[in-house]
PyMOL Python script that loads the backbone (N, CA, C, O; Angstrom):
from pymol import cmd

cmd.read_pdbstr("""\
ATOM      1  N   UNK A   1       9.277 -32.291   7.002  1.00  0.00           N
ATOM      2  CA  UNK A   1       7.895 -32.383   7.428  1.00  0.00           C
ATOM      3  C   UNK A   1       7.092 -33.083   6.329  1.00  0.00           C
ATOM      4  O   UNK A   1       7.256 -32.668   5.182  1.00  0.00           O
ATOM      5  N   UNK A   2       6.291 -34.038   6.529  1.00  0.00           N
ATOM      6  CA  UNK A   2       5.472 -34.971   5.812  1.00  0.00           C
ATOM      7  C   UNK A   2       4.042 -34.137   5.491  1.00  0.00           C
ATOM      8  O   UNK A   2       3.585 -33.438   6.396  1.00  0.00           O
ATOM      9  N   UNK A   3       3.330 -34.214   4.179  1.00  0.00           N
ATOM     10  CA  UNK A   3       2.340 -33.699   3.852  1.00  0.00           C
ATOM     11  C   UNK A   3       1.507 -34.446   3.413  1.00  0.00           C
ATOM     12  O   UNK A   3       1.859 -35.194   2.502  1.00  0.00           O
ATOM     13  N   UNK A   4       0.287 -34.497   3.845  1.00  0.00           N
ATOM     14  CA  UNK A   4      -0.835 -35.565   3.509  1.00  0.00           C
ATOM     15  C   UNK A   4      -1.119 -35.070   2.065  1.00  0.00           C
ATOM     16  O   UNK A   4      -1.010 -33.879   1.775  1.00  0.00           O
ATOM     17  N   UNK A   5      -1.479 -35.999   1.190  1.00  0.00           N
ATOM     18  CA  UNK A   5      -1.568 -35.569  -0.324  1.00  0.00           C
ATOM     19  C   UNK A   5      -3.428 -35.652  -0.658  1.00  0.00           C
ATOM     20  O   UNK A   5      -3.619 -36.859  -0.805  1.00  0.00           O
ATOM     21  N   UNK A   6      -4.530 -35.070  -0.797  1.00  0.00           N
ATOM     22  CA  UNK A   6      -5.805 -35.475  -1.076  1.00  0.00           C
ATOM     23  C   UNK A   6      -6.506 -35.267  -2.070  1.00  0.00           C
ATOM     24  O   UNK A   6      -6.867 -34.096  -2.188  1.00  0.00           O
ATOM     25  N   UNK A   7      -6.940 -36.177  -3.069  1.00  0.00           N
ATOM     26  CA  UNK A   7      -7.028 -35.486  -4.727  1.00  0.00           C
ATOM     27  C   UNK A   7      -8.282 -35.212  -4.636  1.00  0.00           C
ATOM     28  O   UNK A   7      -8.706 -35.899  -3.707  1.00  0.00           O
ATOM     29  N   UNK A   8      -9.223 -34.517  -5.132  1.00  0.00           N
ATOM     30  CA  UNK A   8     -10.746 -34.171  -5.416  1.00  0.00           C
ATOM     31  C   UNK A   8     -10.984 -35.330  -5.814  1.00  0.00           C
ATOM     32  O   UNK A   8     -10.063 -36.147  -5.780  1.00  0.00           O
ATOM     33  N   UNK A   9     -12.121 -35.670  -6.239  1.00  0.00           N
ATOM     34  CA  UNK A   9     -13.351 -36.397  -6.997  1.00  0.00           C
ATOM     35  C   UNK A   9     -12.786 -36.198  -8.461  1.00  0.00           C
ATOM     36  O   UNK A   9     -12.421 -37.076  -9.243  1.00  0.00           O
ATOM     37  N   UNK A  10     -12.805 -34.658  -8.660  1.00  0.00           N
ATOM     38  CA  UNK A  10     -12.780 -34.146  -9.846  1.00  0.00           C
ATOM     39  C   UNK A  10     -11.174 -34.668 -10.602  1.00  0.00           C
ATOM     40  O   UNK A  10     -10.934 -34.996 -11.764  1.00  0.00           O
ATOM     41  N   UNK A  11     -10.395 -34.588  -9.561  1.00  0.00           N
ATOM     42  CA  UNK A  11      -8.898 -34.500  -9.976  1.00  0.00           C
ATOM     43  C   UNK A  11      -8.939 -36.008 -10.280  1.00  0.00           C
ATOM     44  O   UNK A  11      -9.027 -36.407 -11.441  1.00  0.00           O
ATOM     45  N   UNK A  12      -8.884 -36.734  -9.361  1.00  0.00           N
ATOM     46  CA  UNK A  12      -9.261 -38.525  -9.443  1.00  0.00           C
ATOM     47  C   UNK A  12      -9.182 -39.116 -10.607  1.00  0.00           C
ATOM     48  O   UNK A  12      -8.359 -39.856 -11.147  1.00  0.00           O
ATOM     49  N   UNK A  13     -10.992 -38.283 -11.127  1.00  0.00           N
ATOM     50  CA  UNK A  13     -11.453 -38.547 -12.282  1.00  0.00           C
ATOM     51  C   UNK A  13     -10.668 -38.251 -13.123  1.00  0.00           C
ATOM     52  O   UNK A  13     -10.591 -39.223 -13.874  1.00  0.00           O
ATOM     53  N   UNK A  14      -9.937 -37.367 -13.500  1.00  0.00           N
ATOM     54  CA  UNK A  14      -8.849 -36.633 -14.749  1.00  0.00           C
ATOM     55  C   UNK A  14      -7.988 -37.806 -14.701  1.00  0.00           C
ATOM     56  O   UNK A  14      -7.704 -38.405 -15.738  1.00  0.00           O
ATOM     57  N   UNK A  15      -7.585 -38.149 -13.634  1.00  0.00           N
ATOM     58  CA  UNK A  15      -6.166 -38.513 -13.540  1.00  0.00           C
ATOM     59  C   UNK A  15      -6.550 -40.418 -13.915  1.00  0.00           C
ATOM     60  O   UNK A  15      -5.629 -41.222 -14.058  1.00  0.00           O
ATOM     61  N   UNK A  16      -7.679 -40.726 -13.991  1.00  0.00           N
ATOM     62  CA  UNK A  16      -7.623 -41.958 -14.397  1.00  0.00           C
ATOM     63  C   UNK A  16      -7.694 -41.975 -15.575  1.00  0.00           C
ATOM     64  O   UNK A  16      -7.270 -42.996 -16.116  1.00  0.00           O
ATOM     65  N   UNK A  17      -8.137 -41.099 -16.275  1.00  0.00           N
ATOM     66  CA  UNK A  17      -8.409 -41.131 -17.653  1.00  0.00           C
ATOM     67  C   UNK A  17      -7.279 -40.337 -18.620  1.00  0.00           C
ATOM     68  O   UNK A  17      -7.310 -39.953 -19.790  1.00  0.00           O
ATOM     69  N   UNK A  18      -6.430 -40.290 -17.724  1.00  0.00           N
ATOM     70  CA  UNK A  18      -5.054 -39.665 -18.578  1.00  0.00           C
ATOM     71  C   UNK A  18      -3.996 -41.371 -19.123  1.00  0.00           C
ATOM     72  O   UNK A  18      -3.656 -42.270 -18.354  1.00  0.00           O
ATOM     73  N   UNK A  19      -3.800 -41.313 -20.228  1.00  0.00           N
ATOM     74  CA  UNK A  19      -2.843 -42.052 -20.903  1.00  0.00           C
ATOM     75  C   UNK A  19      -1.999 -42.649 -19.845  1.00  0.00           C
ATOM     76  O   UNK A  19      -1.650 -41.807 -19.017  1.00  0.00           O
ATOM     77  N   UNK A  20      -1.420 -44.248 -19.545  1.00  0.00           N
ATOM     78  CA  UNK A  20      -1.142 -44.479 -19.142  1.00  0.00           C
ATOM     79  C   UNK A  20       0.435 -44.079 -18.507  1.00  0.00           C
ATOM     80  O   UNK A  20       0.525 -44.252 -17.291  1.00  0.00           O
ATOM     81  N   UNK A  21       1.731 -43.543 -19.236  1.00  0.00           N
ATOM     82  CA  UNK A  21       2.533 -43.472 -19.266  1.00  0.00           C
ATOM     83  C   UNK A  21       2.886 -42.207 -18.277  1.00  0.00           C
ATOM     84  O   UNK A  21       3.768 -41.991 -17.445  1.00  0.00           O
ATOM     85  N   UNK A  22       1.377 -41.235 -18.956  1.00  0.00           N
ATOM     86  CA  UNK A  22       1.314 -39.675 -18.311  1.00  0.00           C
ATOM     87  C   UNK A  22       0.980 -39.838 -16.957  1.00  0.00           C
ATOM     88  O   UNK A  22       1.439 -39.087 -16.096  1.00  0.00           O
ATOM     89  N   UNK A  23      -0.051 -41.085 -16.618  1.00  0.00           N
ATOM     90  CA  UNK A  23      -0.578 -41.225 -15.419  1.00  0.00           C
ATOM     91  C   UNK A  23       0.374 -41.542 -14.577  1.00  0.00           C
ATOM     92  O   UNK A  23       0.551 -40.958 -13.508  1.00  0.00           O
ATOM     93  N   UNK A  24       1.266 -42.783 -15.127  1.00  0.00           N
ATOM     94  CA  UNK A  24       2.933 -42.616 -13.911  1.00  0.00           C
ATOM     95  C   UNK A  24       3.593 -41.646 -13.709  1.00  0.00           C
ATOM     96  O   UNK A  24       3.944 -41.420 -12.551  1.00  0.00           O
ATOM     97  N   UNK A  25       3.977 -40.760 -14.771  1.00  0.00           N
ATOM     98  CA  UNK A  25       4.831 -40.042 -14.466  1.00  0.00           C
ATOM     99  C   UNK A  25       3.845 -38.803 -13.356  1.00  0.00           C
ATOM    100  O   UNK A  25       4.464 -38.464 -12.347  1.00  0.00           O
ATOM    101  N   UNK A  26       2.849 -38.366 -13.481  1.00  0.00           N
ATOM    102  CA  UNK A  26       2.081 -37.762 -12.621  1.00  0.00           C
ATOM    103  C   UNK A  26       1.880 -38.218 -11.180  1.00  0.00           C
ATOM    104  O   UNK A  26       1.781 -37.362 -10.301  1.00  0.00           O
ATOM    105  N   UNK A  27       1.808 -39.618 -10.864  1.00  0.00           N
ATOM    106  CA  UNK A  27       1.616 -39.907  -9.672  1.00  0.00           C
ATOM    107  C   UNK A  27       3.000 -40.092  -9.259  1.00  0.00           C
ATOM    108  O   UNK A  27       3.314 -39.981  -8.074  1.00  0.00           O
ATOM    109  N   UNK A  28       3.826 -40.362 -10.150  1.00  0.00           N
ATOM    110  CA  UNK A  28       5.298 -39.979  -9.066  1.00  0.00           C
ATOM    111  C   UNK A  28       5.347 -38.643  -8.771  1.00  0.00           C
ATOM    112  O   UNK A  28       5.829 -38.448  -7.656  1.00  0.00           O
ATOM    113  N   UNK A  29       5.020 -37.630  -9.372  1.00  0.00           N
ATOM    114  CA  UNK A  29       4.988 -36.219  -9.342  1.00  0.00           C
ATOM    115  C   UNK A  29       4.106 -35.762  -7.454  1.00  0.00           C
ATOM    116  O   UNK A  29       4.624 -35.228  -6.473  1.00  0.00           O
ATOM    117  N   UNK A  30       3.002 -36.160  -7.616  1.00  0.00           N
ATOM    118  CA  UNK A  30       2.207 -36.278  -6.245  1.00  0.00           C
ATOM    119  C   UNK A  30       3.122 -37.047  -5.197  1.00  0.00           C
ATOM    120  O   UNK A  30       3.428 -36.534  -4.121  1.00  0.00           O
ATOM    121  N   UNK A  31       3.471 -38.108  -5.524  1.00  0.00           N
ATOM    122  CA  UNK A  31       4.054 -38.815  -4.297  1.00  0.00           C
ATOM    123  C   UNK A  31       4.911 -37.894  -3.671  1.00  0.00           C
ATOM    124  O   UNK A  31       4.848 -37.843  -2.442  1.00  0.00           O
ATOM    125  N   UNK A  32       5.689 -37.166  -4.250  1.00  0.00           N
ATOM    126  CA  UNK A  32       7.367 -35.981  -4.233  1.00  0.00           C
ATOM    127  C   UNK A  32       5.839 -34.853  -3.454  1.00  0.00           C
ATOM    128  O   UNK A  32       6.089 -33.899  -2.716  1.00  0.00           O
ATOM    129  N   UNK A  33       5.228 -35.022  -3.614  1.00  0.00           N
ATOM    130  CA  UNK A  33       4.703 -33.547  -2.928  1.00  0.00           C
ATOM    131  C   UNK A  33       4.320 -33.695  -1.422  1.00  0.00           C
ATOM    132  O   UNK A  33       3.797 -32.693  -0.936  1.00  0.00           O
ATOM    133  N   UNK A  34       4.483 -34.731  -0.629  1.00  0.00           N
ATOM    134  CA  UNK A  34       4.141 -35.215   0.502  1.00  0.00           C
ATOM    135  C   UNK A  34       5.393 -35.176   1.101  1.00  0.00           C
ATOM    136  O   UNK A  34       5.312 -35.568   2.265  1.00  0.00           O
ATOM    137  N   UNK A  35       6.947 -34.740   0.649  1.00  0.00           N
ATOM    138  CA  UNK A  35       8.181 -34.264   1.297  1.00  0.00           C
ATOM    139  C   UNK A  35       8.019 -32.758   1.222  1.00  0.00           C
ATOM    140  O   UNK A  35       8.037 -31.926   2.129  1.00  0.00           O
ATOM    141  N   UNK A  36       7.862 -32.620  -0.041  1.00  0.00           N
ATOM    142  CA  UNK A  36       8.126 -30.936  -0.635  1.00  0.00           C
ATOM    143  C   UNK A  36       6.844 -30.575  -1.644  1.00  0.00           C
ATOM    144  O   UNK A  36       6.692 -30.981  -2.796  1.00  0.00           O
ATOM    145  N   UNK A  37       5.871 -29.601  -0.795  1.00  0.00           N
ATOM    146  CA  UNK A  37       5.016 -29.029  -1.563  1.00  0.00           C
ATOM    147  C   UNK A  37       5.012 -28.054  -2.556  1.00  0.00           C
ATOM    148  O   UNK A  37       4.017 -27.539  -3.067  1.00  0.00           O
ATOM    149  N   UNK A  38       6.457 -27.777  -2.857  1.00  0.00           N
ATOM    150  CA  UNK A  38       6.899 -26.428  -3.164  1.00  0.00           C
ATOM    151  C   UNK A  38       8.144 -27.093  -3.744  1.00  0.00           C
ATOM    152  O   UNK A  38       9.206 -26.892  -3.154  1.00  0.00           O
ATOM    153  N   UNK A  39       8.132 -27.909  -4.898  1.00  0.00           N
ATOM    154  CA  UNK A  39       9.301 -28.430  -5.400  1.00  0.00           C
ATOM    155  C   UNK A  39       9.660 -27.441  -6.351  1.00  0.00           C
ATOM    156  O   UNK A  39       8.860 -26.613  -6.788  1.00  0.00           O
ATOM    157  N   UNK A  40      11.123 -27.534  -6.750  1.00  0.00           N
ATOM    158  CA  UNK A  40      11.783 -27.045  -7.812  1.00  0.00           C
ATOM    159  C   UNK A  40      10.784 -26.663  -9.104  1.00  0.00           C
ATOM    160  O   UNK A  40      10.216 -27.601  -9.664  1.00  0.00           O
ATOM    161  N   UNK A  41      10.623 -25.675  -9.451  1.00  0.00           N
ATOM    162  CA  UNK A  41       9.419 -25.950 -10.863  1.00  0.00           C
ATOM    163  C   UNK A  41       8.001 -25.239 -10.349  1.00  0.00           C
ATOM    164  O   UNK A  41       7.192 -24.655 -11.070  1.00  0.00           O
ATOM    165  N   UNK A  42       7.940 -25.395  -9.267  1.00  0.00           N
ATOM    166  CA  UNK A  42       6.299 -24.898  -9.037  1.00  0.00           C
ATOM    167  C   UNK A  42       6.033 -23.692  -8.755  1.00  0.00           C
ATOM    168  O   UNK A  42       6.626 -22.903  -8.020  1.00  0.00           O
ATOM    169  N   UNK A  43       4.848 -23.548  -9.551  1.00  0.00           N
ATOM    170  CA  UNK A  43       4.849 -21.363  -9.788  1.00  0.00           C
ATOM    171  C   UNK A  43       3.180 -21.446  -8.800  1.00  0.00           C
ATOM    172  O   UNK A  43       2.235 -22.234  -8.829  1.00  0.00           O
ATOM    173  N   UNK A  44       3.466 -20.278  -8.051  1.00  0.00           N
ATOM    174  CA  UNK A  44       2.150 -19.966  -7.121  1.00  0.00           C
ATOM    175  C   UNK A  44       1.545 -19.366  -8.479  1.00  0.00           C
ATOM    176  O   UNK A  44       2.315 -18.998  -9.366  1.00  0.00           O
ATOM    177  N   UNK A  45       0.085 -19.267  -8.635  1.00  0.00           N
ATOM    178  CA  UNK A  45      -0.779 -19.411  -9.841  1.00  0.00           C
ATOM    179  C   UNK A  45      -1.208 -17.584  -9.358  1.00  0.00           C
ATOM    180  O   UNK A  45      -1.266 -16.997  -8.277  1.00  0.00           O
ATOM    181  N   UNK A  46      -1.378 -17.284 -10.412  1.00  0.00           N
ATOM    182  CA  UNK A  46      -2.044 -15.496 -10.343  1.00  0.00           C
ATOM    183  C   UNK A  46      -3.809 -15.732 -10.586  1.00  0.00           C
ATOM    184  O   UNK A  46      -4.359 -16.642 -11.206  1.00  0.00           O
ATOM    185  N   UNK A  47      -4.247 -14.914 -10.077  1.00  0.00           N
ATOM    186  CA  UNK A  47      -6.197 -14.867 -10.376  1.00  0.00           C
ATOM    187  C   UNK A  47      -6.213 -15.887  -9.660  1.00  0.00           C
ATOM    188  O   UNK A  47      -7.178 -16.573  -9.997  1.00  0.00           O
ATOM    189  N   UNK A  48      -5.754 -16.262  -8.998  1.00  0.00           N
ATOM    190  CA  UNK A  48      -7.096 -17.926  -8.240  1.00  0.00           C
ATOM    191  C   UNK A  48      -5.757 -18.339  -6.502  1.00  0.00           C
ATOM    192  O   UNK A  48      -4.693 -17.842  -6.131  1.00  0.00           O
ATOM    193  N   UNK A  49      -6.428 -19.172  -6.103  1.00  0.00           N
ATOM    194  CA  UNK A  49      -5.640 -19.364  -4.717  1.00  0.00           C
ATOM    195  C   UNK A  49      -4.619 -20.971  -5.074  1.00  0.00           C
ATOM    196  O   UNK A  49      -5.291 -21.737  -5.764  1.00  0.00           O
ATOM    197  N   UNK A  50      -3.503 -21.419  -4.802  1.00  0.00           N
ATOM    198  CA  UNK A  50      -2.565 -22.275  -5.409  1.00  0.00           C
ATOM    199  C   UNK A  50      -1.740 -22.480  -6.402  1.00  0.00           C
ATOM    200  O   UNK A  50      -1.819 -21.762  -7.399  1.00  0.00           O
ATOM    201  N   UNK A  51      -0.860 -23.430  -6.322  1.00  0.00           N
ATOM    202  CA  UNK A  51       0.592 -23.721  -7.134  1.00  0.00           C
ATOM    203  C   UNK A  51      -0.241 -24.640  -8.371  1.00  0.00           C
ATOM    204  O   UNK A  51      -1.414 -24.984  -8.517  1.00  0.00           O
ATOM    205  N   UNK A  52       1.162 -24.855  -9.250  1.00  0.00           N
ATOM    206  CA  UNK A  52       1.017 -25.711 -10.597  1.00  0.00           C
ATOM    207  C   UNK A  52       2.374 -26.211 -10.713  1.00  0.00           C
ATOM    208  O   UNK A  52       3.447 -25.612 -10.779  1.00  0.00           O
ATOM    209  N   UNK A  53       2.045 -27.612 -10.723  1.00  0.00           N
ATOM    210  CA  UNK A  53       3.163 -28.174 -11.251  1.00  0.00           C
ATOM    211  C   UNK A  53       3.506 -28.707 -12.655  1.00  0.00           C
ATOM    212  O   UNK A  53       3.211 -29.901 -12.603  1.00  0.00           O
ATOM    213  N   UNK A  54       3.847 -28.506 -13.537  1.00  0.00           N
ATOM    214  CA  UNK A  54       4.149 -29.197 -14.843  1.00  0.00           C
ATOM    215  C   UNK A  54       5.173 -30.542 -15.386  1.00  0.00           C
ATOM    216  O   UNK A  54       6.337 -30.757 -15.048  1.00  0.00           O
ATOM    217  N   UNK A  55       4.334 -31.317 -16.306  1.00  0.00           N
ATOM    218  CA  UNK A  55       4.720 -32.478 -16.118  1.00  0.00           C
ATOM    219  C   UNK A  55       4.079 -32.736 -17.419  1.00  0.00           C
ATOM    220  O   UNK A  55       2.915 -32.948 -17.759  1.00  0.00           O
ATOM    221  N   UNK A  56       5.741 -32.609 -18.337  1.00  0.00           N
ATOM    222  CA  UNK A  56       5.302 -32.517 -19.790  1.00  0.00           C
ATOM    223  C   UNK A  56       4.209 -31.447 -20.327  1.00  0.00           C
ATOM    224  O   UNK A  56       4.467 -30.276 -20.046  1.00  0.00           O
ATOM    225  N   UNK A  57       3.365 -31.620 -20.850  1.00  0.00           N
ATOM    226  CA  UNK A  57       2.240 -31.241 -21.485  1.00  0.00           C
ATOM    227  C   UNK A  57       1.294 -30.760 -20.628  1.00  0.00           C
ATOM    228  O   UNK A  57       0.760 -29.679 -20.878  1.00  0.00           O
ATOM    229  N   UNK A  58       0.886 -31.631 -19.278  1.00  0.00           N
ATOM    230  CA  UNK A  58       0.030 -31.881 -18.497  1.00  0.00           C
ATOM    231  C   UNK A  58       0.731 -30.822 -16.955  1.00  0.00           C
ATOM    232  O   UNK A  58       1.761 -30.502 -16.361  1.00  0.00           O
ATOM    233  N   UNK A  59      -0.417 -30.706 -16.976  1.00  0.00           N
ATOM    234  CA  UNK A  59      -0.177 -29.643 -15.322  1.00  0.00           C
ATOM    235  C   UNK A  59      -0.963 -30.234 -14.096  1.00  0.00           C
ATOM    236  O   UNK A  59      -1.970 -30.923 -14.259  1.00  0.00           O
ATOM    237  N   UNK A  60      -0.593 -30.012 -13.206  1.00  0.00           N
ATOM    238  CA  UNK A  60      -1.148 -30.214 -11.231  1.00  0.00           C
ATOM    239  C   UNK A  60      -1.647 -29.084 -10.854  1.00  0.00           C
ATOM    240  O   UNK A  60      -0.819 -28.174 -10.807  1.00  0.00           O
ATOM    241  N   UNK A  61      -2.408 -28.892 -10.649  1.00  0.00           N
ATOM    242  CA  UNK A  61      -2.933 -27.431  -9.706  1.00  0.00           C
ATOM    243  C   UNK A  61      -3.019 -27.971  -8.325  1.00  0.00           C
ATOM    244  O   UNK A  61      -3.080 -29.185  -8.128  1.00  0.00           O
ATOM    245  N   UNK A  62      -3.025 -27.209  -7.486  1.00  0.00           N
ATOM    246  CA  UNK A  62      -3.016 -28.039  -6.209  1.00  0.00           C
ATOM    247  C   UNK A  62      -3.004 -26.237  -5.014  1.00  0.00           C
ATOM    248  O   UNK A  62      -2.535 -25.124  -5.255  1.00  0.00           O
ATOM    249  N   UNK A  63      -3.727 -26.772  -3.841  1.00  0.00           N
ATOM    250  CA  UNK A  63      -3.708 -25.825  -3.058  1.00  0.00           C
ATOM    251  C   UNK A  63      -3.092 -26.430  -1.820  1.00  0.00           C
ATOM    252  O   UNK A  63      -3.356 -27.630  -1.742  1.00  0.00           O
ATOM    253  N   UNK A  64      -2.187 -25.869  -0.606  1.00  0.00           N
ATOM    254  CA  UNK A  64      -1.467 -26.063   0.156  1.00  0.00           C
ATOM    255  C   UNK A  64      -2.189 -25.709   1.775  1.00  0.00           C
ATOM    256  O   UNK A  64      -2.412 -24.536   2.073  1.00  0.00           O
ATOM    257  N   UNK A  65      -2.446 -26.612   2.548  1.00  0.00           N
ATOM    258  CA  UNK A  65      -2.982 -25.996   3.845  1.00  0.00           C
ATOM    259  C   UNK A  65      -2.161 -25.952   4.746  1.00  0.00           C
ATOM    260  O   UNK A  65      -2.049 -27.112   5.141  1.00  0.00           O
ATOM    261  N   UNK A  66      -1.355 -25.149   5.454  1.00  0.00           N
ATOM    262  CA  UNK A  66      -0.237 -25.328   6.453  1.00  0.00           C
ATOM    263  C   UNK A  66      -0.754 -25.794   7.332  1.00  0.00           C
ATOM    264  O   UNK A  66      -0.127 -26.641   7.968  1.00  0.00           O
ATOM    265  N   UNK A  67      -1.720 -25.541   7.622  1.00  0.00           N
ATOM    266  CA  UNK A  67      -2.672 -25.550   9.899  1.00  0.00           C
ATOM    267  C   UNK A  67      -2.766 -27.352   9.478  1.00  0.00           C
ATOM    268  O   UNK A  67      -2.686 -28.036  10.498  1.00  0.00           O
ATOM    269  N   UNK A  68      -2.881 -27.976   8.498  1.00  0.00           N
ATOM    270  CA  UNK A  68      -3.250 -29.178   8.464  1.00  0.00           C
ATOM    271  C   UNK A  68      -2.520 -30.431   7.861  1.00  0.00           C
ATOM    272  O   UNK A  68      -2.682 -31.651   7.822  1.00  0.00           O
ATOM    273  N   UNK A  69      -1.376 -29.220   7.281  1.00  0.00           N
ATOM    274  CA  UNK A  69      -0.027 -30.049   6.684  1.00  0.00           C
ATOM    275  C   UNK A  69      -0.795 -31.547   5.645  1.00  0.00           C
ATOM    276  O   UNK A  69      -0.837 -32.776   5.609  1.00  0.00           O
ATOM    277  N   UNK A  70      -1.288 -30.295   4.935  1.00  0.00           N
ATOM    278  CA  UNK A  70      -2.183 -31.538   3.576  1.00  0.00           C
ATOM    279  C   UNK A  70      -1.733 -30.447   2.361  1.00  0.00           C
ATOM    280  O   UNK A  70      -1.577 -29.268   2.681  1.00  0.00           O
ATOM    281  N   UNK A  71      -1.491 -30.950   0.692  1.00  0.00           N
ATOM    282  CA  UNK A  71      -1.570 -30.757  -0.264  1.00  0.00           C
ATOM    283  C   UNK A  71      -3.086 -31.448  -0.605  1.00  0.00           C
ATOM    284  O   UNK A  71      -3.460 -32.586  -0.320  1.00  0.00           O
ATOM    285  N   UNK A  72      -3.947 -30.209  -1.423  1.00  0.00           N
ATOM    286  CA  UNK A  72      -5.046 -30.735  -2.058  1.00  0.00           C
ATOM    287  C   UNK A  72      -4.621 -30.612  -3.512  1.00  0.00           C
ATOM    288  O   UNK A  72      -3.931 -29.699  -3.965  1.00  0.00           O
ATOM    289  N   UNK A  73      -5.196 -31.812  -4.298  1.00  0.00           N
ATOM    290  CA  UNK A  73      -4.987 -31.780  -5.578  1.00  0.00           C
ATOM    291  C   UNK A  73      -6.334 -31.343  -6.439  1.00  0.00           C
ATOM    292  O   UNK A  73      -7.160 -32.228  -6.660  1.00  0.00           O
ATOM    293  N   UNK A  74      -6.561 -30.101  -6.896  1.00  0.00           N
ATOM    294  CA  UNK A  74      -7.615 -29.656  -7.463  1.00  0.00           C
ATOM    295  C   UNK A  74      -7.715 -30.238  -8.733  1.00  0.00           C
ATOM    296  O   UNK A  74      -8.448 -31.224  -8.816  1.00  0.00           O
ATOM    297  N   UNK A  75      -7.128 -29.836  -9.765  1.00  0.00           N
ATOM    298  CA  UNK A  75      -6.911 -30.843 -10.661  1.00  0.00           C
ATOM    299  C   UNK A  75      -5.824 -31.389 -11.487  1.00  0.00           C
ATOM    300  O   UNK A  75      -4.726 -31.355 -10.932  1.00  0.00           O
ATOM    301  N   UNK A  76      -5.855 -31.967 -12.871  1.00  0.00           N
ATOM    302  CA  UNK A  76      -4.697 -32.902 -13.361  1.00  0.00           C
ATOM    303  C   UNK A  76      -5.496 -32.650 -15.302  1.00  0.00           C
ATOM    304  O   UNK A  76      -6.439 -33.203 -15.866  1.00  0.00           O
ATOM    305  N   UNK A  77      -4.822 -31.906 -15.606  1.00  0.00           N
ATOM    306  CA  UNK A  77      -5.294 -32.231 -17.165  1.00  0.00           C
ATOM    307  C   UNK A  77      -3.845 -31.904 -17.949  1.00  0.00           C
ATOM    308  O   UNK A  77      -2.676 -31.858 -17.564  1.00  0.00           O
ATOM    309  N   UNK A  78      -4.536 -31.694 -19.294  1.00  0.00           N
ATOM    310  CA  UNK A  78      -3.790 -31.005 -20.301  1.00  0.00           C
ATOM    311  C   UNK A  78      -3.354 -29.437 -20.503  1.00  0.00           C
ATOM    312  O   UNK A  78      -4.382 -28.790 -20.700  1.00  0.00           O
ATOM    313  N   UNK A  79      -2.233 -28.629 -20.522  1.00  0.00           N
ATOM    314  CA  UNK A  79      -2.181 -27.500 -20.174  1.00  0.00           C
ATOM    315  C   UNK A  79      -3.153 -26.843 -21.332  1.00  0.00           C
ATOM    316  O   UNK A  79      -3.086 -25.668 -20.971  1.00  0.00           O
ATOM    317  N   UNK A  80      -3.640 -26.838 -21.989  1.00  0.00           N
ATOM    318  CA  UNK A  80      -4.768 -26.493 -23.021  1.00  0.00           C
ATOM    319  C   UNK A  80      -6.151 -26.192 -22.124  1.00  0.00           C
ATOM    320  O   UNK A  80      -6.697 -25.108 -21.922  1.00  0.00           O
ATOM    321  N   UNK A  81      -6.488 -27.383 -21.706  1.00  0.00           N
ATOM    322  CA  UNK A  81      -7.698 -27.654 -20.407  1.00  0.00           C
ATOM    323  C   UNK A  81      -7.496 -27.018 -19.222  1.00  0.00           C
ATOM    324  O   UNK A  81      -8.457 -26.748 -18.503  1.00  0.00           O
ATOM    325  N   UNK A  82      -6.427 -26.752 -18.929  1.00  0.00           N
ATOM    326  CA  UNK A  82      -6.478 -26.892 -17.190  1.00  0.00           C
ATOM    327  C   UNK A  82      -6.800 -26.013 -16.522  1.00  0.00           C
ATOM    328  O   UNK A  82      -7.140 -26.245 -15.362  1.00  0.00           O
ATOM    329  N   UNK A  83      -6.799 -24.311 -17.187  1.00  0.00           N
ATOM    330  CA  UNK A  83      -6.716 -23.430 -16.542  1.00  0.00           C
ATOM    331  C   UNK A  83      -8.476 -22.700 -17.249  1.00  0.00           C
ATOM    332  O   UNK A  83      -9.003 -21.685 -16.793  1.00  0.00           O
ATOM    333  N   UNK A  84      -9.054 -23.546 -18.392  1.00  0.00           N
ATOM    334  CA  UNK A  84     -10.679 -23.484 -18.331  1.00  0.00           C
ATOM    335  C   UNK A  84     -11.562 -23.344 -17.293  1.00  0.00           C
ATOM    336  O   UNK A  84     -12.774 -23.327 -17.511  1.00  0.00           O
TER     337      UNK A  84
END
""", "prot")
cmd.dss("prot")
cmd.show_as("cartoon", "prot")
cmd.util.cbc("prot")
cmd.orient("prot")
């Protein structure tokens, strides 16, 4: 089953301004989430609603809608930042 992928404003913004190298390896990371929202690696998050994916240093938060078969991408930082 195919999953529409939709990043915030907010996430967008992170994700352009992340180092170039980090920014590929991250958007291959998203692309893989439009087969499998729930890849190998991804922990449902405690205190708040959605998963995290990790990728190096840098983490994905992201919330899952089944009724609409979309991944939202909340945000994209540094694991230091992300959970601020």
């Amino acid at each position: 089953m195919t999953y529409t992928v939709y990043l915030k404003k907010s996430a967008e913004k992170e994700l352009k301004d992340l180092p170039e190298d980090v920014h590929d390896r991250i958007v291959k990371q998203l692309l893989a989430l439009k087969g499998d929202p729930r890849p190998r690696g991804s922990k449902k998050l405690r205190g708040r609603e959605g998963y995290r994916i990790r990728v190096g240093d840098y983490r994905i938060l992201y919330v899952i809608d089944e009724s609409k078969k979309m991944v939202e991408i909340v945000s994209v930082a540094h694991r230091r930042k992300i959970y601020r």
